[in-house]
C-alpha positions in Angstrom: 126.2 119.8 146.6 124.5 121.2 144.0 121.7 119.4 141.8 123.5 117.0 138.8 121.5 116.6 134.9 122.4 113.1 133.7 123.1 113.5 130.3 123.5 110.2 127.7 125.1 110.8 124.3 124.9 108.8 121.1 128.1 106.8 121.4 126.3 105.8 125.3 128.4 107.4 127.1 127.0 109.6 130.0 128.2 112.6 131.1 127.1 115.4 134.1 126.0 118.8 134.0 124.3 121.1 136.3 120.5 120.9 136.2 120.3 124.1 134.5 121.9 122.9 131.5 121.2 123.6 127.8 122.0 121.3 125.0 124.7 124.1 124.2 126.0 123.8 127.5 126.7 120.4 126.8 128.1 121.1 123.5 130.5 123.6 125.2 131.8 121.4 127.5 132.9 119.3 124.9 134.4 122.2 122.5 133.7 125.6 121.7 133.9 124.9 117.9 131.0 121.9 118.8 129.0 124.7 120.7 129.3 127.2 117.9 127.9 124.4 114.8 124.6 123.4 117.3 121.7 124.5 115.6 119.3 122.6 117.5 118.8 119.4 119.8 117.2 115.8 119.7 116.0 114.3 123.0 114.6 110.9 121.8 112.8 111.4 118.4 111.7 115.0 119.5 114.0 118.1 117.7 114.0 120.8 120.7 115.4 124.2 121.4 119.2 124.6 122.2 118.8 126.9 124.0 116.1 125.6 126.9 117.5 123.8 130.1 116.8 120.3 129.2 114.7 119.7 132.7 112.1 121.7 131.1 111.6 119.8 128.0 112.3 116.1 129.9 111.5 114.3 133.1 113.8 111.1 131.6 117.4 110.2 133.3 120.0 110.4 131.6 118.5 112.7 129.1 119.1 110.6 125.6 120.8 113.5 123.9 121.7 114.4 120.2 123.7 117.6 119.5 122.2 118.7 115.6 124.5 120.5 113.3 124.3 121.8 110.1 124.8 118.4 108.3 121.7 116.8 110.0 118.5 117.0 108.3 116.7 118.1 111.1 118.3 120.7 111.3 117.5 122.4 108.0 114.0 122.3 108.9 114.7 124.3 111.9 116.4 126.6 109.9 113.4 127.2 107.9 111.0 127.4 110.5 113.4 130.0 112.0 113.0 131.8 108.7 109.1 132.1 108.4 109.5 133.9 111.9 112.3 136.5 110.2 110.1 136.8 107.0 107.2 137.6 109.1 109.0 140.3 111.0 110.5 142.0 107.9 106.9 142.2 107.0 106.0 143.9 110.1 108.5 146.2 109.9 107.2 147.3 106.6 103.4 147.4 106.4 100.8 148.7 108.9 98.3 146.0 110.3 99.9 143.3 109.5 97.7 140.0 111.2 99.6 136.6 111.3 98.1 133.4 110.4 100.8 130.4 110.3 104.1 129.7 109.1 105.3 126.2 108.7 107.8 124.6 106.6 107.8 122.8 103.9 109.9 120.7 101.4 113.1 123.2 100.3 111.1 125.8 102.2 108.5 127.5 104.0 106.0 130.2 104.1 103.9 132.4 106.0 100.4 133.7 105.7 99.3 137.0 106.2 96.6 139.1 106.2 97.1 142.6 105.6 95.5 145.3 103.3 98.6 145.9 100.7 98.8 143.8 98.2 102.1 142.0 98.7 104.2 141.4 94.8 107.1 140.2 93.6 108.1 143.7 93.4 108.0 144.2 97.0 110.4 140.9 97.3 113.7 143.0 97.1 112.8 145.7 100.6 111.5 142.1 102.2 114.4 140.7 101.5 116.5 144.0 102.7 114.7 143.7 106.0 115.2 139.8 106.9 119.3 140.7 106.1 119.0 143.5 108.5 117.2 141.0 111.1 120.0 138.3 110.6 123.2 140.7 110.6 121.5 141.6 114.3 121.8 138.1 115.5 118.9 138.4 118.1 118.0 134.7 120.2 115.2 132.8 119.6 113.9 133.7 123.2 111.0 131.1 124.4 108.7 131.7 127.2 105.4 129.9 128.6 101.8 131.1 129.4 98.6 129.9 130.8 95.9 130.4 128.3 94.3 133.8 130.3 97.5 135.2 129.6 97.9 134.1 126.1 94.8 135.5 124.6 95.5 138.7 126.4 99.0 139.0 125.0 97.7 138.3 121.3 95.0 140.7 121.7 97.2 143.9 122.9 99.4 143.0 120.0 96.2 143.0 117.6 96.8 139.7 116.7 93.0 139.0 116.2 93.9 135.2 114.1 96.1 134.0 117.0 93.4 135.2 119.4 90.7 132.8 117.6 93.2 130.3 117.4 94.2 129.9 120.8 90.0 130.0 121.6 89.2 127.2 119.5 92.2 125.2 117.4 93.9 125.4 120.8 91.1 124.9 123.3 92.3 122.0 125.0 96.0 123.6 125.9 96.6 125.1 129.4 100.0 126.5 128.4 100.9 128.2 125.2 104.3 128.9 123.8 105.7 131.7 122.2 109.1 132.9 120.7 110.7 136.7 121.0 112.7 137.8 118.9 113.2 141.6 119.2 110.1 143.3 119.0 108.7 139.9 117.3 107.0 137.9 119.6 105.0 134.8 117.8 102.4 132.1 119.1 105.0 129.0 118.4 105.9 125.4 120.1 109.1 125.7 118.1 111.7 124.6 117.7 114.5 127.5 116.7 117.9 128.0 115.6 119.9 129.8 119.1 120.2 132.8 117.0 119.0 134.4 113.4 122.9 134.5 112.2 123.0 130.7 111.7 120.8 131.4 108.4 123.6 132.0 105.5 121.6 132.3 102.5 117.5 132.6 102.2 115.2 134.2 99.0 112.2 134.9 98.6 110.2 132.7 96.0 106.7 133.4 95.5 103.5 134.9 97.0 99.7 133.6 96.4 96.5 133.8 97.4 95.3 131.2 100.7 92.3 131.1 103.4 92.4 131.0 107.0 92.9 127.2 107.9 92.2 126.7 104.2 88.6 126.9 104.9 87.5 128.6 101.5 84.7 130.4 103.2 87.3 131.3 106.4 89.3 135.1 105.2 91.4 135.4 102.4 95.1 135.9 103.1 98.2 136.9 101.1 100.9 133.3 101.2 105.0 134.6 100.8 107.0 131.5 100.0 110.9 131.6 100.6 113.4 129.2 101.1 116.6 129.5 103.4 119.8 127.4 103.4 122.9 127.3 105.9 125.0 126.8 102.8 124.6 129.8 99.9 126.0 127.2 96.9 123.5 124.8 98.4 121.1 127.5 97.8 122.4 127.8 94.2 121.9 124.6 93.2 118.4 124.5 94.4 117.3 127.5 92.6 119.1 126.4 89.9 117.1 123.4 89.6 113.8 125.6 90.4 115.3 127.0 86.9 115.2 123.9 85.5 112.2 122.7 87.1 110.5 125.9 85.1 111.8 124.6 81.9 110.3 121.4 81.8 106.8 123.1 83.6 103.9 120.1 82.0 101.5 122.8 81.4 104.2 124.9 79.4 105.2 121.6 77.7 101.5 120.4 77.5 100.1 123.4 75.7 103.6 123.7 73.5 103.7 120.1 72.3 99.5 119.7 71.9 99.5 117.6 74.8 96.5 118.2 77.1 94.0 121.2 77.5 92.3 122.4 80.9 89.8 124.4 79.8 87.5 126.8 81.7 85.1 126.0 80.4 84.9 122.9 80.8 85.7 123.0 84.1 88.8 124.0 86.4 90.6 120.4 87.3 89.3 118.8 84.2 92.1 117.4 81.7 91.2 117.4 78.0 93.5 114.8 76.7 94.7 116.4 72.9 95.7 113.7 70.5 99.0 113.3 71.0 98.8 113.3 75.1 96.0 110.7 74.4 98.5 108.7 72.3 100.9 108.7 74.8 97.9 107.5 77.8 96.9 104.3 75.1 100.4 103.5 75.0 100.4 103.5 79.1 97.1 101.5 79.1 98.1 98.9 76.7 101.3 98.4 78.0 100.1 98.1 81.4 96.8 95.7 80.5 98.6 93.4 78.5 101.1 92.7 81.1 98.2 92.7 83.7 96.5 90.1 81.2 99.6 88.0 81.5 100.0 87.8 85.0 96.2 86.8 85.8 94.3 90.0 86.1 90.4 89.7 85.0 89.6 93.4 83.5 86.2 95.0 84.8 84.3 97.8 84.5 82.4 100.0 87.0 80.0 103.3 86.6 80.8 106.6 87.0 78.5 107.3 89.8 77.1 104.9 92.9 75.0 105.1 95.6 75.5 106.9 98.4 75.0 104.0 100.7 77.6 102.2 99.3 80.2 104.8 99.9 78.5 104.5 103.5 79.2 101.2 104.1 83.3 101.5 102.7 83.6 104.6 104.9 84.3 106.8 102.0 81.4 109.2 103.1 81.4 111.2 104.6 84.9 110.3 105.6 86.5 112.2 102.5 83.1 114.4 101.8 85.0 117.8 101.9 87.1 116.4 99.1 84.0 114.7 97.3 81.7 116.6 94.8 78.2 117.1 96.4 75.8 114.1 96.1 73.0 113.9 93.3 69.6 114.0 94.6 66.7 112.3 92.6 64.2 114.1 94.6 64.5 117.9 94.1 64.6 118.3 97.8 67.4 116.1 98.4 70.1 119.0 98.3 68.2 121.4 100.8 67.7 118.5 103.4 71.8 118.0 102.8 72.5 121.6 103.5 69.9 121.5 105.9 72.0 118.4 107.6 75.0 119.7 107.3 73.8 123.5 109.2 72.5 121.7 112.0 75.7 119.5 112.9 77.8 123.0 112.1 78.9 125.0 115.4 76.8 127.8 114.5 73.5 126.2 114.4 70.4 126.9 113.4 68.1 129.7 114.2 64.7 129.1 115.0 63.6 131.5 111.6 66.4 129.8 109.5 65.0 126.1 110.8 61.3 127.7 110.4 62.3 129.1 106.8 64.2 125.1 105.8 60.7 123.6 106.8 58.6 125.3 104.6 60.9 125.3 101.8 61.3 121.6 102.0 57.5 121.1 101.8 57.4 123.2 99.0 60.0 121.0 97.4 57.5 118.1 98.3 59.5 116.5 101.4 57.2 114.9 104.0 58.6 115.1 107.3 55.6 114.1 109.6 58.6 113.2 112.5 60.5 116.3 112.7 60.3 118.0 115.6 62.2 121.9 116.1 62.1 121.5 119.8 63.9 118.3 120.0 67.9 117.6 120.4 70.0 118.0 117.4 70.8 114.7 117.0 67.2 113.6 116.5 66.2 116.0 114.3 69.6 114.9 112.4 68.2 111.4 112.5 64.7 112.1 111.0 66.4 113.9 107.9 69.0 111.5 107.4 65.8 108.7 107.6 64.3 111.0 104.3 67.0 111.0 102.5 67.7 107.1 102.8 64.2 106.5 101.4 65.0 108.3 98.3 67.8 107.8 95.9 71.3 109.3 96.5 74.5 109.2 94.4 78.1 110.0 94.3 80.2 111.0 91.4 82.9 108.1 92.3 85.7 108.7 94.2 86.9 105.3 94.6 87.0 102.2 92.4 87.3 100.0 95.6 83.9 99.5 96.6 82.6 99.0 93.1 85.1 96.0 92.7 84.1 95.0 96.5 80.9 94.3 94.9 81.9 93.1 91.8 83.6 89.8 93.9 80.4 89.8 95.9 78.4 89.3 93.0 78.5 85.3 93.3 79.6 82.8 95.3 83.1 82.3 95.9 86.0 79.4 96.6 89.0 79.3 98.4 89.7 77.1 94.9 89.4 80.7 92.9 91.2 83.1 94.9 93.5 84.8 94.5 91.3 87.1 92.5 92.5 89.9 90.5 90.5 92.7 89.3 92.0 95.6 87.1 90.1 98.8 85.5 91.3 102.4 84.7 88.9 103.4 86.1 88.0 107.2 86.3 87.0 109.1 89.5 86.4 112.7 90.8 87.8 114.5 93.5 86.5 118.1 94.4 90.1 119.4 95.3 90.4 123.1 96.0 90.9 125.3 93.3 94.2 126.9 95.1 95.3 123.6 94.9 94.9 122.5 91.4 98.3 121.8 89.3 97.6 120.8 85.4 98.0 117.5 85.9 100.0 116.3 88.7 96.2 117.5 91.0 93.2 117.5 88.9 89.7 116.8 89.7 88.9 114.5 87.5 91.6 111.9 86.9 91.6 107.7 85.9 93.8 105.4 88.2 94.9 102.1 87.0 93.4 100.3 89.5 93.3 96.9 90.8 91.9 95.2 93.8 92.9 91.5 94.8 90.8 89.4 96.9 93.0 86.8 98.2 93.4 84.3 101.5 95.5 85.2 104.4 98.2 82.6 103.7 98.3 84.3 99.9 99.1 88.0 101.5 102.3 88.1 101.3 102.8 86.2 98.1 100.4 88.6 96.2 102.0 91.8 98.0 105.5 90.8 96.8 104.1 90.7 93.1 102.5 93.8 93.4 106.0 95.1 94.3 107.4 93.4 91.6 104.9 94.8 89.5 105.6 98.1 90.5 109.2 98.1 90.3 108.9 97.0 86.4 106.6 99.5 85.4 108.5 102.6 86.8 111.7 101.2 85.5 110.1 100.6 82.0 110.1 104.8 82.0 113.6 104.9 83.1 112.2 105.9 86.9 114.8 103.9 88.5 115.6 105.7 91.4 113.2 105.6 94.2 112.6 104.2 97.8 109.3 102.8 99.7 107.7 104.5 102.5 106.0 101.9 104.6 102.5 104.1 105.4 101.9 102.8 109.0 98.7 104.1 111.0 98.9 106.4 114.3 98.1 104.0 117.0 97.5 107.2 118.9 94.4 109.0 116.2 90.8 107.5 116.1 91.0 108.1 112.3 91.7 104.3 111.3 88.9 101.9 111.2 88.9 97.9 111.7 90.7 95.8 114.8 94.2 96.1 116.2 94.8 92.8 115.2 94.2 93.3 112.1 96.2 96.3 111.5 99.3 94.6 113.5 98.5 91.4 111.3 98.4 93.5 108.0 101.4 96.1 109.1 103.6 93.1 109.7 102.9 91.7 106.4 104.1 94.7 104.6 107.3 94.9 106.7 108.2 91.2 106.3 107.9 91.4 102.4 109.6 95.0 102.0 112.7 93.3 104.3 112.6 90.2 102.0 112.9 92.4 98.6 116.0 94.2 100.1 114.2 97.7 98.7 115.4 100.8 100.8 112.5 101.8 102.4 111.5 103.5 105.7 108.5 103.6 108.3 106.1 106.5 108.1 103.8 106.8 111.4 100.2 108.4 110.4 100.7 108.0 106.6 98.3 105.1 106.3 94.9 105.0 104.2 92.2 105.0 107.0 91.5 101.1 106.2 95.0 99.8 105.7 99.2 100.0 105.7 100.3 101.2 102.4 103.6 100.8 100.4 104.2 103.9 98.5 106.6 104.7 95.9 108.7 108.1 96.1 110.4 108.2 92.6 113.4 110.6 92.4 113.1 112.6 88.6 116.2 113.5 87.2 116.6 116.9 88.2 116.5 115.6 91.9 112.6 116.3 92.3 111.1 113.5 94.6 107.2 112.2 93.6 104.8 109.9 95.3 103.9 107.5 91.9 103.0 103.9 92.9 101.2 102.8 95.8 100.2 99.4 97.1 97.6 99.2 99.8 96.7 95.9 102.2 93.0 96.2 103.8 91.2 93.9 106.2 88.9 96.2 106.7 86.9 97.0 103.4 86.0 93.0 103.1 84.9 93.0 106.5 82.4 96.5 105.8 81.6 94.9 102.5 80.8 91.3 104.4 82.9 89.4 101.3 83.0 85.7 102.1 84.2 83.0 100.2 84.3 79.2 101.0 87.3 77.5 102.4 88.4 74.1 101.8 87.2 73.2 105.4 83.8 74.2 103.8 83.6 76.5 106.2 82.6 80.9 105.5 85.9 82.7 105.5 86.7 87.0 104.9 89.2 87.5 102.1 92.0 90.0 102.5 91.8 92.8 100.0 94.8 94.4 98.4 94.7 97.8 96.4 97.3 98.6 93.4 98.0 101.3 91.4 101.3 101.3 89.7 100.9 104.6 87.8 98.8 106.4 90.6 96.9 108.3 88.3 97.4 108.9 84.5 97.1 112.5 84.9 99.7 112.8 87.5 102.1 110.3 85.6 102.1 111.8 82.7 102.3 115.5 83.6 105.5 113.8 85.3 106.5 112.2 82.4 106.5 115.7 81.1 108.5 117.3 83.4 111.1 114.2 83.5 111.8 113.9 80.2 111.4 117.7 79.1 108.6 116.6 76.6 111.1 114.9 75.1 109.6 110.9 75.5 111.4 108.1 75.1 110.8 106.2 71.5 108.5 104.2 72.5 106.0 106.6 74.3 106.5 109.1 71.6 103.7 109.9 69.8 105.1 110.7 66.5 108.6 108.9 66.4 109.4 109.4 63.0 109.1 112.2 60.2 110.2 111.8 56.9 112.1 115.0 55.4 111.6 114.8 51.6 114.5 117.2 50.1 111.8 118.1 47.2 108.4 117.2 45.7 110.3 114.6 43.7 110.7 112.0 46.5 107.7 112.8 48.1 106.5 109.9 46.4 109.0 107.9 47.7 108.7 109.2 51.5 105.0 108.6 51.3 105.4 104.7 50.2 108.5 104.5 53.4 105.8 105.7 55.9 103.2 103.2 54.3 105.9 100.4 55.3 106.7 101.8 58.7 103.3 102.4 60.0 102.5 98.7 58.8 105.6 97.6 60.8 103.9 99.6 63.9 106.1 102.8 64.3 104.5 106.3 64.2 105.7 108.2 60.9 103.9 111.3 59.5 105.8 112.8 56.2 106.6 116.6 56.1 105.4 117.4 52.5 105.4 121.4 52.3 107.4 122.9 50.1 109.9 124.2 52.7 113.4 123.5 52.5 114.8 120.5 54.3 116.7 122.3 57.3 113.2 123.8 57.9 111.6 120.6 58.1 114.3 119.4 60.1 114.4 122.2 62.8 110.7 121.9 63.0 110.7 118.3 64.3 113.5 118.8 66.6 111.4 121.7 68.2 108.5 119.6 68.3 110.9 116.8 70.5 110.4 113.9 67.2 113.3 111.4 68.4 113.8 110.8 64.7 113.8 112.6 61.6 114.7 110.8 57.8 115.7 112.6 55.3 115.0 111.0 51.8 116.3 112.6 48.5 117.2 111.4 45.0 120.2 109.1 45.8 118.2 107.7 48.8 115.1 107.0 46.5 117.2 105.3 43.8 118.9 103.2 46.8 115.9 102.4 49.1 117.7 103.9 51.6 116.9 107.2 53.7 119.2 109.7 55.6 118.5 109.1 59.4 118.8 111.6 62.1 118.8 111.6 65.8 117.1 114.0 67.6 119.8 113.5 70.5 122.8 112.1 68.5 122.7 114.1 64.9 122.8 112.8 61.7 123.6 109.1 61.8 124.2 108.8 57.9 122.6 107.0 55.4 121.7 103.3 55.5 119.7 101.0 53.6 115.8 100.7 54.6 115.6 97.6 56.0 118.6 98.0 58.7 116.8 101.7 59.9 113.4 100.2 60.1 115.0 97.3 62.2 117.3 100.0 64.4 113.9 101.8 65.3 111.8 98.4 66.4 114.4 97.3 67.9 114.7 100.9 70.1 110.6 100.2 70.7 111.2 96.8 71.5 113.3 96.8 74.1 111.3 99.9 75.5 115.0 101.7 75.6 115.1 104.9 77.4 118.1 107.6 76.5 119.3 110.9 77.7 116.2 113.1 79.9 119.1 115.4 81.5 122.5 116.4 80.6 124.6 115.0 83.8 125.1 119.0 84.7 121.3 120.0 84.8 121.2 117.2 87.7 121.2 118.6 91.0 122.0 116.7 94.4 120.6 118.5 97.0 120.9 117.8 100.7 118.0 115.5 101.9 115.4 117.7 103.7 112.7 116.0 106.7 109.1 116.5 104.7 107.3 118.4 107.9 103.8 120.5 108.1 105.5 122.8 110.7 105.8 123.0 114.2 102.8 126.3 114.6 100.4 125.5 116.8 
């Protein structure tokens, strides 16, 4: 009797196969139309190849087995990852020398990075594309096979693939067996998964190409980046570029320059947002409206420096933790950056020579730094030891990166009673990233950018009452903007990575916590494994705009760990030293990146009460201008923003220029309208709305401010409903 694969489905029910069976064996069995649909397989929570006999890929028994199709979401990615592997050999087929990096996919997408001597265009996009067609009308398999790593490098390096080679030498120096995918002539380092065959992709284009390093490393080769996207479903495929179109349309930077929003200027420096007057009118009206509601519900403002010590960013774990994302420390002591870079060579893999280390010395005693205990012949980690002793005896600082351990010592700054806790501190407070300059987005990823932060210090038994405000919090503020739809992704830490700091407990403790209130508020929300800050769970806030487009806007942050670093006590009513839990906010994330959303959702077009100008007055001649002038005088004393248009164009001009310019409302005032005290109001969205006395438009507007009333941001055709896609960083090696 031959060998028998126990296989379970998702209704439970098993069912037997030989043990050479693929998943599409077992979709054949149950019907060829089944068989035909499966683009891929799930064993557990693990998306595998359809293809491979499921006793390679499983020891378990049965074999807990999902069949994917096109309507799963998993699948799509699989699709995509499929497609890199297609693009990649189009490319292949077209230039000479052509040296693969990775290919991974990403949201609506993927891409691939090359490097290769032709410079690849959007010109070239149309002979790519003719190539991939040609590659999916052949409808070759996805063909895995294994290798032991002897084997492996030899392969990559008779087909020239010098990246791979290094790749597989040091990225992958802890695998004994490598994976790679034929397709054709293609063969491709990969753990997969892939579709059965390249026919299953119906529609795919070709999007963009830029600039990118070897494993982003800025100082690792320069490669060319071809973005695509592909889609089992062509009018699926519409609608996304469709909203791509759209997307363009309401581009912040576009808008921001157009509208005299925001300036990044060169020089000035790449990542650094000048905030124009109007922009800055619409950040006040963000910062007031959040503070005084803050102010209401028991925050204490504070204020904390631009820069700190570099200790302190020691003791939170910030540095070096984050310090390729940091801006370089400031050194008192002109020596202070040599003995840095002098650090950082000897902890690098390459070393130090015995000239180079020879050549440091004498430079650093030139720059007056005593180092008496430094000895050339000793182990690294000694010599490490007696620089790092230097540079602690002189004065250090960041540029701030973080509020938190500012406000850590803000709380520490006096004794402290169970009687006063909770404790709420609040600042928008500004700090500086060093993001890479491929990286950098107008707004939405700066390097210099002001969160609206907040840290509470509060007793175990408050936790959960604090985190549910915080949610509630949260909640109000997006939904004062009219960002109403959105979920929570629970940010849970990796039990497997060494990345997290503090106990298990209190990371099961603090993880629970989250969970238990998130259940309790009846938000949708979902568990994300490996998300988490390195000190704590997070809640964070994915806010769908109205064209579809998902953002990560609010997040909400529990941390046993920073009070315990930070050794914050307070006194409990045992009279006994207890640790407070610390809880970080930030409703708005960022005002850059809120804003520049802002932007983009509402087309530039803000709602009345964010609008920085939200009235013009349209004199009909220089006869009422009189008149129009004495109407703003009244408004802007009632608290609406009103400039009057007093050139001597004609009205229609006036008008057209403050619908360009996104004013939700114009007035036009004449003769009739002076000798009435009334004025002619018009809706930026709804027309003319006729005349009507003063008194009853001035109360309309306040009344629209008031109530913080948000209107039309899309016509319901521009919104786009796309298929839900799995956010993944690829499956390369």
């Amino acid at each position: 009797m031959l060998p028998v694969l126990q296989v379970q489905l998702p209704d439970g029910s098993i069912v037997e196969h030989p043990e050479t069976a693929t998943a599409l064996d077992v979709a054949e069995k149950i019907g060829s139309r089944l068989a035909k649909a499966v683009v891929a397989a799930k064993i557990g929570d693990r998306v595998v190849d359809a293809m491979r006999p499921l006793k390679d890929i499983t020891d378990e028994s049965p074999v807990p087995l999902k069949l994917l199709t096109e309507r799963d979401p998993e699948a799509l990615d699989v699709l995509r990852h499929s497609s890199a592997h297609i693009m990649a050999r189009a490319v292949m087929r077209l230039y000479d020398g052509v040296s693969l990096a990775f290919g991974p996919t990403i949201n609506n997408g993927f891409y691939y990075d090359f490097e290769l001597k032709q410079k690849i265009s959007e010109d070239d996009f149309e002979a790519i594309e003719q190539e991939m067609a040609k590659i999916i009308a052949e409808a070759e398999p996805f063909e895995q096979f294994l290798l032991n790593r002897e084997e492996a490098v030899k392969l990559c390096a008779d087909l020239k693939q010098s990246l791979k080679v290094e790749h597989i030498e040091t990225g992958l120096a802890d695998h004994e067996e490598l994976g790679f995918y034929r397709q054709g002539e293609f063969v491709d380092l990969c753990r997969g998964p892939h579709i059965p065959n390249a026919s299953k992709v119906k529609a795919f284009k070709l999007l963009s190409v830029a600039g990118a390093y070897w494993k982003g490393d800025a100082k690792g080769k320069q490669l060319q980046r071809l973005y695509g996207t592909s889609w089992f479903n062509p009018k699926d495929q519409q609608k996304y570029l469709d909203q791509l179109t759209e997307a363009r349309r309401r581009d912040h930077r576009v808008l921001g320059k157009k509208l005299g929003l925001f300036q990044i200027n060169p020089e000035v420096g790449q990542g650094l947002c000048l905030w124009l007057p109007k922009g800055a009118r619409v950040r006040v009206l963000l910062e007031d409206f959040l503070r005084n509601e803050l102010l209401q519900r028991g925050y204490d403002p504070v204020f904390s420096p631009h820069i700190g010590r570099v200790e302190l960013y020691e003791t939170s774990g910030h540095f070096p933790y984050y310090r390729d994302s940091q801006f370089p420390p400031l050194f008192v002591e002109q020596a202070g950056s040599l003995i840095d870079a002098w650090i950082d060579r000897l902890q690098s893999p390459e070393g130090l020579t015995i000239e180079a280390e020879r050549q440091l010395s004498e430079a650093a005693e030139v720059l007056g730094a005593e180092l008496p205990n430094y000895k050339p012949e000793s182990e690294v980690a000694d010599r490490v030891a007696v620089l790092q002793t230097w540079q602690r005896a002189h004065e250090r600082y960041l540029i701030k990166p973080m509020n938190c351990p500012h406000h850590a010592q803000i709380f520490k700054a006096q004794p402290r009673s169970y009687k006063q806790l909770p404790l709420r501190f609040m600042e928008f407070g500004s700090v500086y990233r060093y993001e890479q300059t491929g990286e950098l987005n107008g707004m939405l990823r700066v390097r210099g950018l002001t969160q609206d932060d907040a840290h509470i210090f509060c007793t175990q038994d408050q936790v959960e009452e604090e985190f549910r405000r915080t949610i509630e919090l949260t909640r109000f503020v997006l939904e004062s903007v009219g960002l109403s739809d959105y979920r929570v992704q629970l940010s849970l830490r990796d039990p497997k990575s060494d990345k997290y700091v503090g106990s298990d407990e209190n990371w099961n403790k603090a993880e629970a916590a989250l969970r238990r209130v998130l259940e309790e508020s009846g938000l949708e929300f979902s568990a994300a494994e490996g998300e988490a800050a390195f000190y704590g769970p997070k809640a964070d806030f994915m806010v769908r705009d109205c064209i579809g487009r998902q953002w990560q806007l609010g997040t909400v942050q529990l941390d046993y760990n920073l009070p315990e670093r930070f050794k914050l006590e307070y006194v409990g009513s045992d009279n006994g030293v207890h640790r407070p839990v610390m809880i970080h906010r930030a409703p708005f994330g960022s005002l850059e990146r809120f804003v520049g959303m802002l932007i983009e959702h509402f087309a530039g077009a803000f709602p009345m009460w964010l609008a920085p100008e939200q009235v013009r007055l349209c004199p009909l001649s220089e006869k009422t201008n009189d008149y129009a002038l004495e109407l703003e005088r009244k408004m802007t004393a009632a608290g609406l923003r009103v400039t009057t248009d007093v050139r001597g164009a004609k009205v229609q001009a006036k008008i057209r220029d403050a619908q360009l310019e996104l004013i939700p409302y114009m007035a036009v005032v004449g003769p009739k309208e002076a000798e009435a005290g009334a004025i002619a109001l018009r809706d930026r969205i709804d027309g003319d709305l006729g005349a009507m006395p003063f008194d009853a438009a001035l109360e309309k507007l306040l009344e629209e401010v008031r109530n913080r009333t948000i209107r039309q941001v899309a016509k319901q055709e521009e919104q786009t409903e796309l298929p839900e896609t799995a956010e993944t960083g690829g499956h390369e090696y």
